[in-house]
C-alpha positions, 0 to 999 in steps of 0.5 A: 585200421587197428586203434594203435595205428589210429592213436599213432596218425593222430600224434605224429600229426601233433608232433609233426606240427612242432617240426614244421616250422623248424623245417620251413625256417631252416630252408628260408635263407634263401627267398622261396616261394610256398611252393618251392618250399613244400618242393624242397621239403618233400624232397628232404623227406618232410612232407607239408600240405600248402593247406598248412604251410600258407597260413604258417609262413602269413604267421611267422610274417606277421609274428616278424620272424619273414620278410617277404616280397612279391615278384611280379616278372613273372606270368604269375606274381609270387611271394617271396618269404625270407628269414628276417634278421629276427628270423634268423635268431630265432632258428638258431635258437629253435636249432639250439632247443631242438637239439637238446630236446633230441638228446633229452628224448634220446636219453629217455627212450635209452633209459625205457629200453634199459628198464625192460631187459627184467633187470632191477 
């Protein structure tokens, strides 16, 4: 593996990490359960490891960002996670941020490639 592709794996994982929680919380209007949402999420293209969505959706439950309840009619009793009412502000915020982060980054990567055609 040559160092830009080890340097590379390392970032996206660190900016991967930021994008998680935006992603879960966008999916929790809906009650789901961990692995319905590393299901959904893979099928939206956003790959989670239950080894990192278990402890993030016990944070944002405690933090009171999910509410939560267990299904027991099942064979196998399941955690239900949802979007407290504190949840949902605080994802239409994040949403908010996120999409002036996109236009800042977007603006400064334009500018970089502009920078780079030798003109001064």
């Amino acid at each position: 593996m040559s160092d830009a592709n080890e340097h590379l794996e390392k970032l996206m994982q660190e900016l991967r990490r930021g994008t998680i929680t935006i992603a879960v919380l966008s999916q929790l209007s809906e009650p789901q359960y961990g692995y319905s949402l590393v299901t959904l999420l893979s099928e939206k293209g956003v790959q989670v490891e239950p080894g990192t969505l278990y402890p993030l959706l016990r944070r944002l439950e405690k933090q009171g960002i999910l509410d939560s309840k267990w299904d027991t009619n099942e064979a196998r009793p399941r955690k239900y996670y949802l979007l407290s009412e504190t949840g949902k502000e605080v994802f239409d915020l994040l949403v908010i941020e996120w999409k002036s982060i996109v236009k800042s980054l977007n603006g400064v990567i334009e500018a970089k490639g502009d920078d780079s055609n030798g003109t001064d």
